[in-house]
N, C-alpha and C positions, 0 to 999 in steps of 0.2 A: 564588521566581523570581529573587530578589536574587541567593541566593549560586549557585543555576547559571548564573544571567551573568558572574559577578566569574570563575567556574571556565572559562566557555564561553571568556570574552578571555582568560584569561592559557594558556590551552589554543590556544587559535589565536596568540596571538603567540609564544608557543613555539616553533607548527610554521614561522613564518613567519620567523625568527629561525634554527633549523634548518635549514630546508629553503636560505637563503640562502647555507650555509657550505658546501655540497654536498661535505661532506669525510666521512670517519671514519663508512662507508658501515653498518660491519655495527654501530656504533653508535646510526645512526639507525634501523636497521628497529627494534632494542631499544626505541625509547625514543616511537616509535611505537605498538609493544604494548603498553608499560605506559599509555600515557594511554588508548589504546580501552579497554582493560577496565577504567578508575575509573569507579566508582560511587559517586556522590550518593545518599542518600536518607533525607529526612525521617523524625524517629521515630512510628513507627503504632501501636494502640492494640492493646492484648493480646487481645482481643477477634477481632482481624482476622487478627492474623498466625496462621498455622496452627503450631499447638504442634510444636515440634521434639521434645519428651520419648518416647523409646519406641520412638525409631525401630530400624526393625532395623541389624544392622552388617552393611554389605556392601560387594562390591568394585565400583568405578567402571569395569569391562569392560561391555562391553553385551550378553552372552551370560550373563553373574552378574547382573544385572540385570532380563532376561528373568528365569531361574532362581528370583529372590526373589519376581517378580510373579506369577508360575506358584507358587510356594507359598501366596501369599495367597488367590489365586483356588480352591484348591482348599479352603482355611480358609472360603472364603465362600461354596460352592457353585457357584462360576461356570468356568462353560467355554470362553469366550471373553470378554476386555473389551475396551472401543472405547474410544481415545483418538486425538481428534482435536487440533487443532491449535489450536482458540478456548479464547477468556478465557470471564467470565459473560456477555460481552455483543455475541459472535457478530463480535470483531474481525476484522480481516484481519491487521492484525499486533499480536502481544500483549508483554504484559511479559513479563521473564523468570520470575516466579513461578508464569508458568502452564502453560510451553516443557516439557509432559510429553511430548509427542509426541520433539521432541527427546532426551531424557533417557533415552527407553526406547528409542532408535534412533540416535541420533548424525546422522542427517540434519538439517542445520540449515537448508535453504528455508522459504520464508512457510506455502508450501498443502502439506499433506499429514493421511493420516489412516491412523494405524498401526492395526490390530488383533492383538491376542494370543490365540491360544488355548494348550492343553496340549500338542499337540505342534509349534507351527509361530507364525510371527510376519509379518506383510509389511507393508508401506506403498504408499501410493495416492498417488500424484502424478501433478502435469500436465505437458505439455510443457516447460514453463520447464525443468524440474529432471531431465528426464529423462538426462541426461549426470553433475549433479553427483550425483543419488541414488546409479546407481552405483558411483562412487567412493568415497562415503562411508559405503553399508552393506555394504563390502566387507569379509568378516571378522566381522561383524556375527551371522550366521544370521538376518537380517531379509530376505526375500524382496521385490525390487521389483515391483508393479504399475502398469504403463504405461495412468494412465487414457487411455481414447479410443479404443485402439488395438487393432484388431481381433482381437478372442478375446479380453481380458482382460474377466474381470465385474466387476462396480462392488461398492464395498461390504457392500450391501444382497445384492446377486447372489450373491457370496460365504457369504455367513452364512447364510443362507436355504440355500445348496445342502449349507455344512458342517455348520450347529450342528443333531441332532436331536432328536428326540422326547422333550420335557421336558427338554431342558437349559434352562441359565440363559445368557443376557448382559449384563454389568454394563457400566459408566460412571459418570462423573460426570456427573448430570443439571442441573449449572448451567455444564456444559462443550456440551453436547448441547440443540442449539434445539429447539423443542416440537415443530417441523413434521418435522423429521428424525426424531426419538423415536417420534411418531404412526408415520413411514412405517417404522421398521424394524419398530414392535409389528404394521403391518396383513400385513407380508412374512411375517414370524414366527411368526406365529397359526396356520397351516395347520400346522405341528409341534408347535403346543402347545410353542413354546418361549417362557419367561418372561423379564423384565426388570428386573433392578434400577439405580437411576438414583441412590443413595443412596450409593453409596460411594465417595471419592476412592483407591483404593488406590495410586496412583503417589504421594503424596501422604505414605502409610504408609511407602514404603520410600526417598523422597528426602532422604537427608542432607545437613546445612546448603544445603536450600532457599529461595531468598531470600525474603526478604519481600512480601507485597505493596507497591508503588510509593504515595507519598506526596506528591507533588509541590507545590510551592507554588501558588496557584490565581489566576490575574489576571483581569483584566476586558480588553474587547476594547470600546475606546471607539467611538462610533457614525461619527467621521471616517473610520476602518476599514472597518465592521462593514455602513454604510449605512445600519441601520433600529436601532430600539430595543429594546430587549429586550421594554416592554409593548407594542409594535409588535406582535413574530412571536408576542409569546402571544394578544394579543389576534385574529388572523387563525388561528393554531390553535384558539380557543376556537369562533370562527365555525363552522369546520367541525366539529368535535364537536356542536355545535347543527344544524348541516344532518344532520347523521347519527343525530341522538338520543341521543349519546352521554353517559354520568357520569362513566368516568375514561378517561382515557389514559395506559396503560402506556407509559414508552419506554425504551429499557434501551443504546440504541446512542451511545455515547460520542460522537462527530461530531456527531449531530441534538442532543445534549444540550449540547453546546459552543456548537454555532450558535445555539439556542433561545436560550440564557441570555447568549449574547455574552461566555462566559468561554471561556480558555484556559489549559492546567497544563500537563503533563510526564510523562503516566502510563505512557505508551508512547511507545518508542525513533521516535523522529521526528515523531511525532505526537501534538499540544499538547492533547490531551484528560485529562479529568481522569476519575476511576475514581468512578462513577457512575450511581446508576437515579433516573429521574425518574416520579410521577404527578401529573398534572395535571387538576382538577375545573375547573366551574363558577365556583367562586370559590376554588378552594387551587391550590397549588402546592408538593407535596414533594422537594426533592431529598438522596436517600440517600447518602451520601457520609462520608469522615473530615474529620469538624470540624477537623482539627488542620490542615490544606493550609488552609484560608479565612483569610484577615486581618480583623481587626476590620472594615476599610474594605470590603473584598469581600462580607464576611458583614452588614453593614448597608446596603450598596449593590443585595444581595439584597431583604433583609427591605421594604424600598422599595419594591421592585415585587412584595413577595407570596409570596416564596419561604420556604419552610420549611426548615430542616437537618433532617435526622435520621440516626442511624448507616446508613453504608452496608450492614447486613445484616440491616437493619429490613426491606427492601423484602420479605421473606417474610410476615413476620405482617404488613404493612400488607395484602399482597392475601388471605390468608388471613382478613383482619377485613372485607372486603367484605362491604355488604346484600345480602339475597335481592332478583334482580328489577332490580340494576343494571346498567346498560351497560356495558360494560367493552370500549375497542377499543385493542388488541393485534398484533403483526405478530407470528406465530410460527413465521417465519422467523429470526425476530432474538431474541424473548425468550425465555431457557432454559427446558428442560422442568421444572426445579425450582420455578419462579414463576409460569410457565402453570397447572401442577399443584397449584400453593396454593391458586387460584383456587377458590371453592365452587364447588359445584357447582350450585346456585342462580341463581349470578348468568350472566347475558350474555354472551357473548365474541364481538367483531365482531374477523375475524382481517382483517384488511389491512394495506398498507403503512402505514406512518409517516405522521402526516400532515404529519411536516416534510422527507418526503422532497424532494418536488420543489422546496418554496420554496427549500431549501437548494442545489438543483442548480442552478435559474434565479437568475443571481448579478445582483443589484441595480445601478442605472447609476454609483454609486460603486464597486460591489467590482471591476465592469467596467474603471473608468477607472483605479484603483488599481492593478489584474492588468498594467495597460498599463508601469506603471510600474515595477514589481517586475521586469518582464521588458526592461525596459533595463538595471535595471539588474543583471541577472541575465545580458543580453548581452553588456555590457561586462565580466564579468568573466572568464567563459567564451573571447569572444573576443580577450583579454590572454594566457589561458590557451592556446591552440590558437597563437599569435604566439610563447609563452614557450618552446611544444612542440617548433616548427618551428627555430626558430635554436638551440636548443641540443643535438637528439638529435644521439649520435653524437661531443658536444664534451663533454660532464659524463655522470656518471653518473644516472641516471633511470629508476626505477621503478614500476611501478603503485601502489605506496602513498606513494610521495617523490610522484608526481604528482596522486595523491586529495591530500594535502596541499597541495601548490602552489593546487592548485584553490580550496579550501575558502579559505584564507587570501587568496585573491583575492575570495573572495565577501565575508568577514568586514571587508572595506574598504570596502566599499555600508552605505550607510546605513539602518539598521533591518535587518539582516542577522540573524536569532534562530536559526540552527542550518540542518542539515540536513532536507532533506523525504523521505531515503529513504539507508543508505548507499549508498555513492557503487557502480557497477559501472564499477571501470577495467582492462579486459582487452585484454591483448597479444596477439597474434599465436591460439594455440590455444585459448588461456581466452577468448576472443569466441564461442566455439561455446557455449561454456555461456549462453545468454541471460540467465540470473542470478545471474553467476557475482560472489563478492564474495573482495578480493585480502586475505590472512594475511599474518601474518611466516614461515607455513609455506610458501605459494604463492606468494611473491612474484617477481617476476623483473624482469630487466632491459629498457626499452624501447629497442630498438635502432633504427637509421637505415634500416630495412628494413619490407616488411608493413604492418601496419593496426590501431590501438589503436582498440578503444571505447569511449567514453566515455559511460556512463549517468548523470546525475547531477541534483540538482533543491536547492534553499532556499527556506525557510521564511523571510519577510519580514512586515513589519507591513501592506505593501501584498499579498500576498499567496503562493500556493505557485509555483512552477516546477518542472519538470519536462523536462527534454531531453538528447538524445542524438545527437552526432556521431560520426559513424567518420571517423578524422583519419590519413589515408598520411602515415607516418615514413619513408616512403624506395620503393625502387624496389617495386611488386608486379606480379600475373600476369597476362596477358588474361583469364584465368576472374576474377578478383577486383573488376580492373576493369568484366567485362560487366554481374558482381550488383549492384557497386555504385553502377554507373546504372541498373540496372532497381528495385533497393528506391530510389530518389531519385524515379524517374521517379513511381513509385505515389504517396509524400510528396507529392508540386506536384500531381496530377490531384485526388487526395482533396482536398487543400486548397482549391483549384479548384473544387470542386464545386457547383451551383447548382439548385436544386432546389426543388419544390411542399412547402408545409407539411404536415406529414404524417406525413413519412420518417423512420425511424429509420438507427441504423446496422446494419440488412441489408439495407437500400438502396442503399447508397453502399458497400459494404467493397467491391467488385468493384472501384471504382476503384485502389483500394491496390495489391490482388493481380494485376491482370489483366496487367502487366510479365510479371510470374514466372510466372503461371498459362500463360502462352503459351508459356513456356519448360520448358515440364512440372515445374514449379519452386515450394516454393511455402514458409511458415514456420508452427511449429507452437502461435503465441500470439494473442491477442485484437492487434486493428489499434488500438484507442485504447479509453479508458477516462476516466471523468470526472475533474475533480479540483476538491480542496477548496478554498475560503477561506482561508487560513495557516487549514489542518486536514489531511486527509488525503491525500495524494498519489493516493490511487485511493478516487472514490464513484463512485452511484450516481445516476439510473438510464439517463445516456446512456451511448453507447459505439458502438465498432467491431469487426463481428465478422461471418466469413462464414453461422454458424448460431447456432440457439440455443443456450444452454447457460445454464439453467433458475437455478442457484443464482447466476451470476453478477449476473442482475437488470440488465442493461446494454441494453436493447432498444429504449428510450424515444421518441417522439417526440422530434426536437431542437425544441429552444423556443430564442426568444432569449433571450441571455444564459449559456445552457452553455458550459463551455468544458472539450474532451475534447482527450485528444493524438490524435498522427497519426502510427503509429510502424510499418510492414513492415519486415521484415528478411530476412536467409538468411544461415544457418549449415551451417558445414561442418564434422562432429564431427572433432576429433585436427588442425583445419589453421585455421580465421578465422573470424568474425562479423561482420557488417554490420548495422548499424541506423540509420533516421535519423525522429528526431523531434522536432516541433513541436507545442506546443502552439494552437491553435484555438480561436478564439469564434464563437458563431453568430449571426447578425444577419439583419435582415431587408430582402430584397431590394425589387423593385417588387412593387404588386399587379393583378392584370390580371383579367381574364373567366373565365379561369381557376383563380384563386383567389391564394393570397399564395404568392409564391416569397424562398425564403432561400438565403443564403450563408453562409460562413466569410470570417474575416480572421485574419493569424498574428499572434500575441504574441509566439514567440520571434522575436528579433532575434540571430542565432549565423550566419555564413556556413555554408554544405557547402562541403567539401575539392573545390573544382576538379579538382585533382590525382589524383582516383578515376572522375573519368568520361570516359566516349567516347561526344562528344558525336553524332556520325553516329549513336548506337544512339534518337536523343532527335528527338521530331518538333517542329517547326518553334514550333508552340503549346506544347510544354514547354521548351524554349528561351529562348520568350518569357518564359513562368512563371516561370524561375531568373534570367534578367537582371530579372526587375522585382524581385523576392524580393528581390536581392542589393543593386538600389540602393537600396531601403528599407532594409534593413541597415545601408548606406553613411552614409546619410543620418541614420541613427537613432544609431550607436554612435562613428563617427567624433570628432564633440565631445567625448566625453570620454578619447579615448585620448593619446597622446604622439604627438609628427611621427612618428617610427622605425614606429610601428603604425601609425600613419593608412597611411602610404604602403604597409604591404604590405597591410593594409585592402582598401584601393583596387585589390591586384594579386589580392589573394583575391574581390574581387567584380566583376571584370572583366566585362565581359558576354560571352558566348558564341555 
């Protein structure tokens, strides 16, 4: 953790030192690429890293790529293989060592799941990425599939109608969660088509593929963290005891961080360390590379109980399980390779985590803590959008000069430890793409024109943020202006919201949507989604969303103490984007005859742009909502700005 700090500051004062001199333009994009692609990484145990020797020689096209993978599949019987997008432990974003999905398609989004067969290739994405997949398997011969969208079949749908009678479908069965594996084997059965789960073959043909990640491992002290680490074990042991249970598998990197009250660097933004945990009655294994733990971390462990063992023990440890044990598992989340070690003897109680929800219901420390991380997370944001406004149109400023300006504003808050997601800063067309992330290839000029979006969030010792402004650089359209008081409108009603205990978020997503939905008008992403502890920018199990959608896991009761963003938008592909979000906590209102009623209250403290709404489209009570929103802003960020900002401050929160 040391030397990615000493690398982190002298990286951010770099940019901040740069970015100051606003000169010697095609200089700085350069020199901006070279620092995103340094890579740190700890030395890993030979053991772990996957043998480079033997690889075949091929060419870096992704159609010879294909080509090589389609010869091995034929070497191995298989007629179709599935490569999804997860690490061993059912990430949402992973390292690069495991970015196969990528590598055999050049789509670089978080969510996607490519399949290969012999004659044909495609990828499965969601909305987010339906504009940049396009672009980027162009050329490719990788076919897109637009999940959701009517006529296209899902995965499962697909294989099931292609692959026939006695063929083979392969994967990598520590890429492939158990619950998923189960469901393509039960789809697949009626062709008498088989599965093997055994073979990494992207794996085979990846020249100089990185390493697995190595990260230095810290602890996350309790003035943080709120409880103690023999705290959450001791309250997770309870419920194994209510359940009857002997072990508990947990394999999900976030519940393992939280549990243990440690935090590393295993994945690009998110402070979790590469990791399986089981936990008994009285032990506690954690599978992991000894070489990331410090003396001080790995006795500060063994204190409360904890075991080391090599991280690719956790096969034969479940493999060594008694006949007759309990064994409770979420296999959703743990791969089909460690399910499948499992005897077959022993028990398997498949439910969620049981550190799911404790970890989503944040403690009245992490609470008070989140309050503070988002001041100061306000104030820098809001220096930022002041820095935006006086100088477009006078210096030259770009979506990655200004992800920079950004970051180096943050990196001046105190206990500032990195990013909580890269940054999304799109101009004018690139805000169509809702996940669109700015290159030295993509990058362009912010003009004094149009509508920049700013998606961006840091990871703080007080905890994660997460937020999104759409910030007018200059004159735009009455259609730009309508959307972008109708997605604002939906932000202050959802936030607003007051309601009987109970509700999840498809109770309340109609308030987000209902602006736009009236306008026959609507966006094609989840409305909010939970977020971590300085952990992952998107957990589970609250959220916002208008239906289900099963693998998401976001349907939850809200309890107090969640805190989910609040985020509609509307995009217009080839022309602008709009987004605005706030993150949210949930609290608990009065309790009456009725039963208990709950609210929300906002943590982001960031003004919205004035300057994009027409306020006549805004009724009387949402008016009210953004002039109180705004003086709480006022009130919150003010102190620590300079005169020159306070006062335009004050002109950006004007009441309405």
């Amino acid at each position: 953790m040391v030397r990615k700090a000493i690398w982190d500051f002298s990286r951010i004062a770099f940019l901040q030192w740069w970015n100051a001199i606003g000169t010697l333009f095609s200089l700085q994009r350069f020199c901006f690429h070279f620092i995103a692609a340094s890579v740190i990484i700890c030395p890993v145990d030979r053991d772990i890293v996957t043998k480079q020797k033997g690889k075949r020689d091929m060419s870096n096209t992704i159609p010879e790529r294909l080509a090589a993978l389609r010869s091995l599949m034929k070497e191995k019987g298989m007629d179709a293989y599935l490569i999804p997008t997860d690490d061993f432990h059912a990430s949402e974003y992973v390292g690069d060592y495991f970015k196969c999905r990528k590598y055999m398609t050049g789509f670089t989004g978080s969510a996607g799941t490519a399949v290969v067969t012999r004659e044909m290739a495609g990828l499965w994405t969601d909305g987010r990425y339906f504009i940049q997949a396009e672009q980027q398997l162009a050329g490719s011969t990788v076919t897109l599939f637009k999940m959701g969208e009517p006529g296209v079949p899902t995965v499962h749908e697909f294989l099931e109608k292609n692959l026939k009678e006695g063929q083979c479908l392969g994967f990598d069965g520590r890429t492939v969660n158990a619950k998923a594996a189960a469901d393509l084997e039960e789809k697949l059965k009626k062709n008498h088509v088989s599965l093997n789960g055994t073979e990494d073959l992207v794996g085979e043909i990846w020249e100089d593929r990185p390493a697995l990640s190595c990260e230095p491992v810290s602890e996350l002290a309790v003035k943080w963290a709120g409880r103690s680490r023999s705290d959450k074990c001791r309250e997770i042991r309870e419920k194994m005891q209510e359940k009857n249970v002997d072990v508990f598998l947990l394999t999900s990197l976030d519940d393992i961080a939280w549990l243990l009250n440690i935090r590393g660097g295993d994945v690009h933004c998110n402070p979790v360390v590469l990791s399986h945990l089981a936990m008994t009655r009285e032990e506690i294994y954690l599978f992991a590379n000894e070489k990331a733990f410090s003396d001080e971390v790995k006795a500060a462990l063994g204190k409360d109980g904890v075991t080391l063992r090599p991280y690719d023990d956790i096969y034969s440890y479940a493999s060594s399980l008694e006949a007759g044990k309990r064994v409770l598992l979420c296999r959703a989340k743990v791969n089909s390779r460690l399910a499948g070690s499992v005897p077959g003897d022993v028990e398997i109680l498949d439910e969620e985590n049981l550190t799911l929800l404790p970890k989503a219901v944040k403690n009245p420390v992490e609470v008070e803590n989140e309050r503070i991380a988002h001041i100061k997370d306000g104030v820098a944001v809001t220096k930022f959008i002041y820095w935006l406004k006086k100088n477009v149109g006078k210096m030259t400023i770009t979506e990655l000069s200004a992800m920079a300006k950004l970051e180096a504003l943050r990196a001046e808050q105190e206990n500032f430890l990195g990013n909580s997601f890269d940054y999304i800063m799109s101009y004018g067309p690139h805000a169509a793409m809702n996940h669109y992330s700015a290159t030295p290839e993509t990058d362009v000029p912010i003009e004094a024109k149009g509508l920049l979006l700013a998606d961006t969030g840091g990871q703080y010792l007080e905890g994660t943020t997460d937020i999104t402004r759409t910030i007018v650089m200059g004159p735009i359209t009455d259609e730009q202006r309508k959307f972008f008081t109708a997605v604002l409108r939906g932000t202050l009603n959802l936030a607003a919201a007051k309601f009987r205990y109970g509700c999840c978020g498809l109770n309340l997503d109609y308030l987000a949507r209902g602006p736009l939905w009236e306008m026959g008008a609507d966006f094609n992403h989840g409305t909010g989604h939970g977020v971590g502890y300085y952990l992952n920018v998107h957990e589970g199990p609250n959220g916002f969303r208008w239906k289900i959608v099963p693998e998401r896991n976001d349907s939850a009761v809200f309890e107090e103490g969640m805190i989910t963003s609040d985020e509609p938008g509307y995009y217009v592909e080839g022309q602008y984007g709009i987004r605005h979000e706030n993150m949210i906590v949930c609290k608990k209102a009065e309790k009456t005859s009725f039963g208990q009623f709950m609210h929300f209250e906002h943590l982001t403290m960031v003004p919205f742009d004035l300057e994009g709404i027409d306020a006549d489209q805004m009724t009387g009570q949402e008016r009210g909502l953004l002039n109180s929103y705004h003086a709480q802003v006022y009130d919150t960020i003010a102190p620590y700005l300079t005169k020159e900002e306070q006062e335009w401050l004050k002109e950006a929160t004007r009441a309405i």
